[in-house]
N, C-alpha and C positions, 0 to 999 in steps of 0.2 A: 610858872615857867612853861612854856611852850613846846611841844617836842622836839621843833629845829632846833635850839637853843642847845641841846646835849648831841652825842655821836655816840657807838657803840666800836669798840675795838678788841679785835682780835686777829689773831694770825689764822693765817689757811697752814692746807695739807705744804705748800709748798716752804711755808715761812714767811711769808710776803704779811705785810702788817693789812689788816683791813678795815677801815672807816666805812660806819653806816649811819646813814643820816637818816634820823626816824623823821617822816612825815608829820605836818599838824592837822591835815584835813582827813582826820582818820579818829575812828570812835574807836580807838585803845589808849590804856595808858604807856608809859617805857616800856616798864615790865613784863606788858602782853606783847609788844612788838618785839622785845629781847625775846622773849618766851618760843615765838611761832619761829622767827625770822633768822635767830641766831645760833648756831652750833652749840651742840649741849656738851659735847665732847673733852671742849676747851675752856678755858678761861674768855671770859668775854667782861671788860670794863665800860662803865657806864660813865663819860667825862664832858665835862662841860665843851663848847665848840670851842672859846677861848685858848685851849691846850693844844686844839692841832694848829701846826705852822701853817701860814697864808701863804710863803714862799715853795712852791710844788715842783723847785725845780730837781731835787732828788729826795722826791717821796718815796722811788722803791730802797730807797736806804734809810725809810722810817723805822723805828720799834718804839716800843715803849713800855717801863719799866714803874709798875705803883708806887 
């Protein structure tokens, strides 16, 4: 499976949900780029792309719940 192929999710300071789209032309795996890239603080989900909605029209009223 390909790095694009998954997204990272978590909320910021504000509550705002946030999608992060790992690169494929990069020598890490997920969990180096969760590791470096993503807040330790928080919860951060590793989910396939499939699960975020293609419809962006009220994405700041995204969350999401394991």
């Amino acid at each position: 499976m390909a790095n694009s192929d998954s997204r990272f999710l978590y909320t910021d300071d504000d509550g705002m949900l946030i999608v992060m789209c790992p690169a494929d032309k990069i020598d890490m795996t997920l969990d180096e780029i969760k590791d470096k890239y993503c807040p330790k603080d928080r919860p951060v989900y590793t989910v396939d792309k499939s699960v975020i909605p293609t419809d962006r029209s009220f994405r700041n009223a995204w969350t999401y719940t394991e």
